[in-house]
C-alpha positions in Angstrom: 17.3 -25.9 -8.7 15.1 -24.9 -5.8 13.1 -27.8 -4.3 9.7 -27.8 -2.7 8.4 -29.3 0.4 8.8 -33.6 -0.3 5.7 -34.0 2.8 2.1 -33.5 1.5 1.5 -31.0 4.0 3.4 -27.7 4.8 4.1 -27.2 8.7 4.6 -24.2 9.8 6.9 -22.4 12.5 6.9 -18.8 13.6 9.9 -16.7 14.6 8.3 -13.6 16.5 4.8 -13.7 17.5 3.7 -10.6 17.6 1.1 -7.9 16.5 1.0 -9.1 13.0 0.5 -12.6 14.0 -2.6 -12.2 16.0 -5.2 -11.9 13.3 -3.4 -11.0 9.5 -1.0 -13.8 8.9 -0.6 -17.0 11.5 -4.3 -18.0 11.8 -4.5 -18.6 8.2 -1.7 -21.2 8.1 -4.3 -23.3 10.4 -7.4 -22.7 7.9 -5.7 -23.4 4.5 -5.9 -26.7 3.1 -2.6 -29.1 3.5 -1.1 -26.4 6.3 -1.0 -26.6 9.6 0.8 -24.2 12.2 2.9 -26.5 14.3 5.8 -23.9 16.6 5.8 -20.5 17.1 8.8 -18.5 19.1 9.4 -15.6 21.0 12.1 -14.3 23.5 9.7 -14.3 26.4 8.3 -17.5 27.6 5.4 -15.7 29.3 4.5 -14.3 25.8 5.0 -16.8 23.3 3.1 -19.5 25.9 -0.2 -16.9 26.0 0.1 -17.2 22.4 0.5 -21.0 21.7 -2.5 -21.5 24.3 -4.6 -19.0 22.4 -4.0 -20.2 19.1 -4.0 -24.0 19.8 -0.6 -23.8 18.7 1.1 -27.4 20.0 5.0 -26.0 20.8 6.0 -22.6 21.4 10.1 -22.1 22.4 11.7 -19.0 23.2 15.3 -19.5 20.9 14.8 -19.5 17.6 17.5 -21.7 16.9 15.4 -24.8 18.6 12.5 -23.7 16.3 14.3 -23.6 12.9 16.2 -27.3 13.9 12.6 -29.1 15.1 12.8 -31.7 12.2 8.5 -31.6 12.4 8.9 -28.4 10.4 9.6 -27.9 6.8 8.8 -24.3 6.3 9.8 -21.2 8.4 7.7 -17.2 8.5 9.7 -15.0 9.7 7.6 -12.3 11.3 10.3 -10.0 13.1 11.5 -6.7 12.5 13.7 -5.9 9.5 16.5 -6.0 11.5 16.3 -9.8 12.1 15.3 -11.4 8.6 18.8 -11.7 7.0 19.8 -13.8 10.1 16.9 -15.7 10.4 15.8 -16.5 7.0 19.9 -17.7 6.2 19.8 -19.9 9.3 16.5 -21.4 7.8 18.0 -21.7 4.3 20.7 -23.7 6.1 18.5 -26.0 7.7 16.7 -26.9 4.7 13.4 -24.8 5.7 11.5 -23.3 3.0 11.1 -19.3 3.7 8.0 -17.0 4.2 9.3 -13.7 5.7 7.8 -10.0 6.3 8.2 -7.5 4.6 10.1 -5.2 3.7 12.4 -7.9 3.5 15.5 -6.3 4.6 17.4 -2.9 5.6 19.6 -2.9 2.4 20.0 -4.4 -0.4 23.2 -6.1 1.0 20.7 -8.1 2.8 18.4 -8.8 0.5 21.4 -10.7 -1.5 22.4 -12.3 1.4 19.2 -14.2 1.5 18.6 -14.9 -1.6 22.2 -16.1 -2.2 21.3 -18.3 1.1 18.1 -19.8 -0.2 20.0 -20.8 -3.4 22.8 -22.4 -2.2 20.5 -24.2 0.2 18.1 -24.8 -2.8 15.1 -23.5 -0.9 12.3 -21.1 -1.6 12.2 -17.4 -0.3 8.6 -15.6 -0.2 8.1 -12.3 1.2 4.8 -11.1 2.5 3.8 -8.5 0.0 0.1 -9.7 0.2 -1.4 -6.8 -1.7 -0.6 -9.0 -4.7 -3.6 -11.1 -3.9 -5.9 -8.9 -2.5 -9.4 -8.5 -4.6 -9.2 -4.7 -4.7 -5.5 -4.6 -5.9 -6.0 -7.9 -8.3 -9.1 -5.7 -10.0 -6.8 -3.1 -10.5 -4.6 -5.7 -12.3 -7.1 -6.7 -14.3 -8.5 -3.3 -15.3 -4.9 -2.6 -17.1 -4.7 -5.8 -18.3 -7.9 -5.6 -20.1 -7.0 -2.2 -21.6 -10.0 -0.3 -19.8 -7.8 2.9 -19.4 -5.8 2.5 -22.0 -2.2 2.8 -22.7 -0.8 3.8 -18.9 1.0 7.3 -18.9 2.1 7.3 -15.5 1.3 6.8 -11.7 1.4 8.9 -9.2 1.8 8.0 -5.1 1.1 10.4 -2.6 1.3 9.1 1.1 0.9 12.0 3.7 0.6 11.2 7.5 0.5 12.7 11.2 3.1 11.6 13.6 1.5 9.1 16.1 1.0 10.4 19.9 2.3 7.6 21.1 5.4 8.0 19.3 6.0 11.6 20.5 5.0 10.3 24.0 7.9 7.8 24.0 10.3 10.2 22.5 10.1 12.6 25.5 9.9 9.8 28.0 11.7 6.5 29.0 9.3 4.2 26.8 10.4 1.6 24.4 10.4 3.7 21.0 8.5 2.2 18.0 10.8 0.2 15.5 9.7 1.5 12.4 11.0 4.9 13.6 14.5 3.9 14.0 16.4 3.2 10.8 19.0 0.6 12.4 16.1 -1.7 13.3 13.2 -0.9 9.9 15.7 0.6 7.0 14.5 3.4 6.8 11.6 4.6 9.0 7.6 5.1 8.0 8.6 4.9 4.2 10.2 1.4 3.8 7.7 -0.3 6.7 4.5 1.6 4.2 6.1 2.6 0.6 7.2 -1.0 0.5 3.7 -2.2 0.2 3.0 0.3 -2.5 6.2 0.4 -4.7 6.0 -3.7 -4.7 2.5 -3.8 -5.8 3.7 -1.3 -8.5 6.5 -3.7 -9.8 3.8 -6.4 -9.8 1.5 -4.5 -12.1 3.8 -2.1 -14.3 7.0 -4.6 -14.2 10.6 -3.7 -12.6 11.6 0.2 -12.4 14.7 1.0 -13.9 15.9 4.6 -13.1 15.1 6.1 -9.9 15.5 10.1 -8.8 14.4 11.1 -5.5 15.8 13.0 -2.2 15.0 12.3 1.4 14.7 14.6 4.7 14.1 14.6 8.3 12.0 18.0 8.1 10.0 17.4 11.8 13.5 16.3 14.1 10.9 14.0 16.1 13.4 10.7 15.3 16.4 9.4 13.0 14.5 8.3 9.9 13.8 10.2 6.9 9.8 11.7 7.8 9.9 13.5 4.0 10.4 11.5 0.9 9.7 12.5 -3.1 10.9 11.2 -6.1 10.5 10.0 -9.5 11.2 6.9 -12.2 10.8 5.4 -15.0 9.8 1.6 -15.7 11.5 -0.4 -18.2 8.1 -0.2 -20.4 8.3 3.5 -20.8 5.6 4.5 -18.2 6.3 6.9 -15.5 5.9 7.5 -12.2 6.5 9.3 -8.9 5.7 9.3 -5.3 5.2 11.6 -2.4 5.9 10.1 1.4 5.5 12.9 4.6 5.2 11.5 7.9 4.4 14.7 10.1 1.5 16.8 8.0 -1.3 18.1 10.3 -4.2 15.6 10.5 -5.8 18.2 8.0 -3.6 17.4 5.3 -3.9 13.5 5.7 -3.9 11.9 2.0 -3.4 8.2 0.8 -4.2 7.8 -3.2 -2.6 6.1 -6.1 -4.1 7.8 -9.3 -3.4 5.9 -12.5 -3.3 7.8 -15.4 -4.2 5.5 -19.0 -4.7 7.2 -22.6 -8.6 6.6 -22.0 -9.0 7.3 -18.6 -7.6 6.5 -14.8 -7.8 4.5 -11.6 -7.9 6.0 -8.1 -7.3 4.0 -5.0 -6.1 4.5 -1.5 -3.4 1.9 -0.4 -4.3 1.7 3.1 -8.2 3.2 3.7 -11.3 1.7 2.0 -11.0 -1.2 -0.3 -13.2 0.7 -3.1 -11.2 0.9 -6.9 -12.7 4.6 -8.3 -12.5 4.6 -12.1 -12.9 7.2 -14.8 -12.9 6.8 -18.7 -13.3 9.4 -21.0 -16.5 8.6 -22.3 -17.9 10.5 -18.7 -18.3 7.0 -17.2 -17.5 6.2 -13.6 -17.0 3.2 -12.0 -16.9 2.5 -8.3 -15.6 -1.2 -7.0 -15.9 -2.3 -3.6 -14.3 -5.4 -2.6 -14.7 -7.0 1.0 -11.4 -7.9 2.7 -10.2 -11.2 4.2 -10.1 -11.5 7.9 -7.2 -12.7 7.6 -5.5 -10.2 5.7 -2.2 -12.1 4.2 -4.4 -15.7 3.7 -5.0 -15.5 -0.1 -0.7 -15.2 -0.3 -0.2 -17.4 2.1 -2.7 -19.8 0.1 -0.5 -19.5 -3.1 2.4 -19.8 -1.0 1.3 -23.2 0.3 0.3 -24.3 -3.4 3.9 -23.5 -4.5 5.4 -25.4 -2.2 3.1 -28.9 -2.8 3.9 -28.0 -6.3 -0.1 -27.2 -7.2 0.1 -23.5 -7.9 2.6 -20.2 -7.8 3.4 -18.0 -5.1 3.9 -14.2 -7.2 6.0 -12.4 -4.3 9.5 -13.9 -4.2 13.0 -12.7 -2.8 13.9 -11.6 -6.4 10.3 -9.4 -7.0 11.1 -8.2 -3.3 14.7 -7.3 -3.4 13.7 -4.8 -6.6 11.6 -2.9 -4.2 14.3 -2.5 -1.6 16.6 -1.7 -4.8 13.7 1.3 -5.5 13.6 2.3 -1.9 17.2 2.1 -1.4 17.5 4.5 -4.6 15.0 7.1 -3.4 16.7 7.7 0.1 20.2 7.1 -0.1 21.5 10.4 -0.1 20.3 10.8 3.6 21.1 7.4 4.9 24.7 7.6 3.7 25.4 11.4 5.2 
């Protein structure tokens, strides 16, 4: 049986203060109610010290390993890359700390199990950040097909086309540190697990789990080792369908990011990472336009049910389980290039 937090209070250390933890994620734990952000870590001292002093954070340590034993702490984010969370979030389990990691939540699904067998045996609770599933634009859209306002869903359909970043090329050609989400060993599988993750979760979370998967990957470009061209197809145990388009070197001309819902009385258009505005269209000619202002904080309305879950006053809904079916999806959709 997994056991929540027995303090009225959750206290919060950080492994890996980086980028994400400046303004989406870590500033919340110090503005929700019964959370406080007591340690963050990072590898150098320099670094994580800026951080701590910035943040009014009151310890900072560069080993991870001091962090996850500091008996003030009964809850552990995990805000590396991929190829850290198994490690981190099974030491954690170990120590008794409940788990918030990032997402995607690991390289394989070997890893995934890993943790999640972890957290069981230790009788602790795993979260991954999938934090669309408490954003107002995404709950709307929720909602909407809850309600029946398009109908019986048909199918979805993903399509995800971006430029390759300058800096990336930059770094390629020259003796720069090369960004992690291009190299498989370190994200799992380049642009597509660190983006498609976001969008093939929020998918289980509204349609329930997908059950068959079809789908071929390619490096088309030769810029890096990950996959930069993904499509594919499925099917969700309810019947509806779906499929997905990911390219990660188009022309900036050719730049797309929708999700176009299809129902038996209408649809629902949205882009995953632009504007937070929910387009929708029913066959009676109406048309419907939502806009939704985001947090500043982009991950604190999870975070908040996260919290909740632990003092036993609410329900977090992104869990190792929900998250390892995404990796199962993603896993499904490349692995003919990943095991050449």
């Amino acid at each position: 049986m997994i056991k929540k937090i027995e303090a009225n209070k959750v206290s919060w250390g950080i492994i890996g203060v980086g980028d994400v933890c400046e303004v989406k994620s870590a500033p919340a734990m110090q503005q929700i109610e019964n959370s406080e952000l007591l340690a963050v870590m990072r590898r150098s001292e320099d670094k994580v010290k800026d951080y701590a002093e910035r943040h009014r954070v009151p310890k900072w340590y560069t080993n991870a390993d001091v962090l996850i034993a500091d008996p003030a702490l009964n809850a552990i984010y995990i805000a590396t890359p991929p190829d850290s969370h198994a490690e981190y979030v099974i030491k954690a389990a170990k120590a008794g700390k409940a788990v918030y990691v990032e997402k995607p939540m690991a390289r394989s699904l070997d890893e995934c199990d890993q943790m999640i067998q972890a957290c069981e045996q230790a009788a602790v609770p795993l979260y991954v950040a999938y934090y669309r599933r408490r954003l107002p634009n995404f709950e709307k859209i929720k909602s909407l097909i809850s309600d029946g306002t398009i109908g019986d869903i048909r199918f979805v359909k993903l399509e995800l086309y971006k430029s390759v970043d300058p800096d990336i090329l930059s770094a390629i050609t020259s003796s720069m540190p090369v960004n992690w989400r291009i190299d498989p060993a370190v994200s799992g599988g380049g642009y597509f697990f660190d983006l498609a993750s976001h969008q093939l979760d929020f998918l289980d979370y509204i349609f329930g789990p997908i059950e068959t998967v079809f789908g071929f990957a390619d490096n088309q470009a030769g810029f890096y080792k990950a996959a930069d061209s993904i499509h594919g197809s499925w099917k969700f145990a309810n019947g509806i369908h779906g499929s997905g388009s990911w390219c990660f070197t188009v022309d900036t001309v050719a730049s797309k990011d929708i999700m176009h819902i299809v129902g038996s009385k209408g649809s629902i258009d949205i882009s995953f990472f632009g504007e937070s505005v929910v387009n929708v269209a029913l066959s009676n000619g109406q048309h419907e336009t939502y806009t939704f202002e985001m947090p500043t904080h982009i991950q604190k309305p999870l975070i908040e049910t996260v919290v909740n879950d632990l003092l036993g006053v609410g329900e977090c809904p992104s869990l190792g389980t929900s998250a390892r079916r995404t990796n199962w999806v993603m896993h499904e959709l490349t692995k003919e290039y990943y095991t050449v």
